[in-house]
C-alpha positions in Angstrom: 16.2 18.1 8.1 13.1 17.3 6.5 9.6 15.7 8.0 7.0 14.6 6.0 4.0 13.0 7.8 1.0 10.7 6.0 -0.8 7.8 6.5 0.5 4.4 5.1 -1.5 1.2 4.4 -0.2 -1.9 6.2 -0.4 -4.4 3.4 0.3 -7.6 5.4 -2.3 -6.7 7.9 -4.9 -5.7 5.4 -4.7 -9.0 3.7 -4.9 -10.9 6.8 -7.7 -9.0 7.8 -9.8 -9.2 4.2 -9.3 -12.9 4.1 -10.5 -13.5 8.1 -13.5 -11.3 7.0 -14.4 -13.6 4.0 -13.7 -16.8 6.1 -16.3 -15.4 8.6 -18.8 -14.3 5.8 -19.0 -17.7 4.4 -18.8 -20.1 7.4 -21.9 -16.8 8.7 -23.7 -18.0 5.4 -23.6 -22.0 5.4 -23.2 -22.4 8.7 -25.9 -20.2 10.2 -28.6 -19.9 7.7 -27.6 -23.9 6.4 -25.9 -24.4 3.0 -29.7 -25.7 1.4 -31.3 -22.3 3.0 -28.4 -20.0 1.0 -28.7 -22.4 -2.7 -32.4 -21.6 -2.8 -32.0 -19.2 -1.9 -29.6 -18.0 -4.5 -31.0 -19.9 -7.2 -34.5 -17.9 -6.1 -33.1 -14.6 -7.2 -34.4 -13.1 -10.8 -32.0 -9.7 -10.4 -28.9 -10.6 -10.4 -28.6 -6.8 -10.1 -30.0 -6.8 -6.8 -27.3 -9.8 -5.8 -24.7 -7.5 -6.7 -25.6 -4.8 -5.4 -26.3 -7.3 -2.0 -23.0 -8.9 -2.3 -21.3 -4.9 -2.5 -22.4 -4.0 0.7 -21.9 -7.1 2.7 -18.6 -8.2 1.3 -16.9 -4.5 -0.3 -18.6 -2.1 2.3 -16.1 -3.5 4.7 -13.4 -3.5 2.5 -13.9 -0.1 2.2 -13.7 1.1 5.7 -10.7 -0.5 6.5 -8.3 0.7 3.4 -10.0 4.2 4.9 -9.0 3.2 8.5 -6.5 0.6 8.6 -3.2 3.2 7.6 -0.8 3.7 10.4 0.7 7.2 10.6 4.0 7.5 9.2 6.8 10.1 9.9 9.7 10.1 8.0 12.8 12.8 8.8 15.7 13.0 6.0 18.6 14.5 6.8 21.7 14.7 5.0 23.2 11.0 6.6 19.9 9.1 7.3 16.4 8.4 7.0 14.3 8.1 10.0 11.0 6.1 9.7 8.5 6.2 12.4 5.7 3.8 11.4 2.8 4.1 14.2 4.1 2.4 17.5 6.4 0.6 16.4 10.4 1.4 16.7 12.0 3.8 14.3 13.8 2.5 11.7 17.1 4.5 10.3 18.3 3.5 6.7 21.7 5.5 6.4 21.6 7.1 2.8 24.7 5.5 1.9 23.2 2.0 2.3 20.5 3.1 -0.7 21.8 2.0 -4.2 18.5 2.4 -5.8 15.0 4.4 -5.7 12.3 3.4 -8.0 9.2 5.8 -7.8 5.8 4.5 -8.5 6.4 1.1 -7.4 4.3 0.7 -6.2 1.8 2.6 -7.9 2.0 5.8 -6.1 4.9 4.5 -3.6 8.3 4.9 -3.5 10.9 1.6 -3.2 14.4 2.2 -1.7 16.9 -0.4 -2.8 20.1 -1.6 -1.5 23.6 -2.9 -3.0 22.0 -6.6 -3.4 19.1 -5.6 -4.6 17.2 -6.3 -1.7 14.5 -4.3 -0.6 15.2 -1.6 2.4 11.9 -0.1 2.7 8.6 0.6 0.6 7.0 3.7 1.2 2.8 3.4 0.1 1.1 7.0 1.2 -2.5 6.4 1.5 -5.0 9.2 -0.1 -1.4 11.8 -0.6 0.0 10.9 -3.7 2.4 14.0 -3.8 4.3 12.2 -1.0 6.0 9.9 -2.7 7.5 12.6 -5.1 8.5 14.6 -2.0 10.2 11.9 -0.5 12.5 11.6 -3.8 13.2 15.2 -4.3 14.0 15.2 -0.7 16.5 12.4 -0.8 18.2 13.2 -4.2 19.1 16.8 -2.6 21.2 14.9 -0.5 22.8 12.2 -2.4 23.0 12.0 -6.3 21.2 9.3 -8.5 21.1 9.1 -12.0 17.4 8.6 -13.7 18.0 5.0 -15.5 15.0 3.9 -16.9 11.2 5.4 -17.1 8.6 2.9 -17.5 4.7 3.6 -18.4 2.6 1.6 -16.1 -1.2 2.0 -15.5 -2.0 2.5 -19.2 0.6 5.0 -19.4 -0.9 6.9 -16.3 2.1 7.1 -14.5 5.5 6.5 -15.1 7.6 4.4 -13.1 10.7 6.4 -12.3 14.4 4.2 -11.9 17.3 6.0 -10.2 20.8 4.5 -9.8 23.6 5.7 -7.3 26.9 5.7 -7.6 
């Protein structure tokens, strides 16, 4: 049996958090200070350098901290029947390892994407700041069942390749 721990970005819950942040920024900015007070304000400004540089640490300063803060740990145990997933507090999830017809690595970038029969997605594994983990986690499962490499795909400019395995 294999563990692998690491911290993994909860996309849902980042979005929902990135776009509540913006709806508070604005209605902060015409509501408070009055839509008149922000034009002039705006339309006052000669550096459009300084705006950006404004508009960088009130809107992507944020943005920032929670990509850095808002991954749940993961743990993840293969063994030679099943994968366990243990995402924070939430209940563990077992995918047997005869259930996965498909693992795509680097999709996305840096993940790994496990794949039924149907084609419908079992899990999607995103390691935040470890991108060793995802290769792990495929070395880890193709010691215990065999997959055929398919198809390898540039992506990123050709800075990684997105990796395609079959099973029988």
């Amino acid at each position: 049996m294999e563990t692998f721990e690491f911290r993994q970005v909860h996309r849902s819950l980042l979005v929902l958090c990135m776009v509540g942040y913006l709806i508070l920024l604005l209605v902060l900015l015409f509501g408070v200070v009055g839509k008149s007070a922000a034009e002039d304000y705006l339309n006052g400004v000669h550096s459009y350098k300084g705006l950006g540089i404004a508009i960088a640490f009130v809107a992507l300063l944020p943005v920032f901290f929670l990509l850095r803060f808002a991954g749940r740990a993961t743990r993840v145990q293969i063994d030679d029947r099943a994968i366990v997933i243990q995402a924070g507090k939430s209940p563990a999830k077992t995918i047997e390892l005869s259930h996965i017809q498909s693992l795509i690595l680097n999709r996305p970038p840096g993940g790994l994407y496990l794949a039924n029969k149907q084609s419908g997605g079992l899990y999607t594994f995103v390691p935040q700041r470890n991108p060793q983990i995802a290769p792990q986690l495929l070395a880890a499962i193709l010691k215990r069942k065999p997959f055929d490499l398919v198809k390898e795909t540039p992506i990123l400019r050709g800075a990684l390749i997105q990796k395609e395995y079959a099973g029988a």
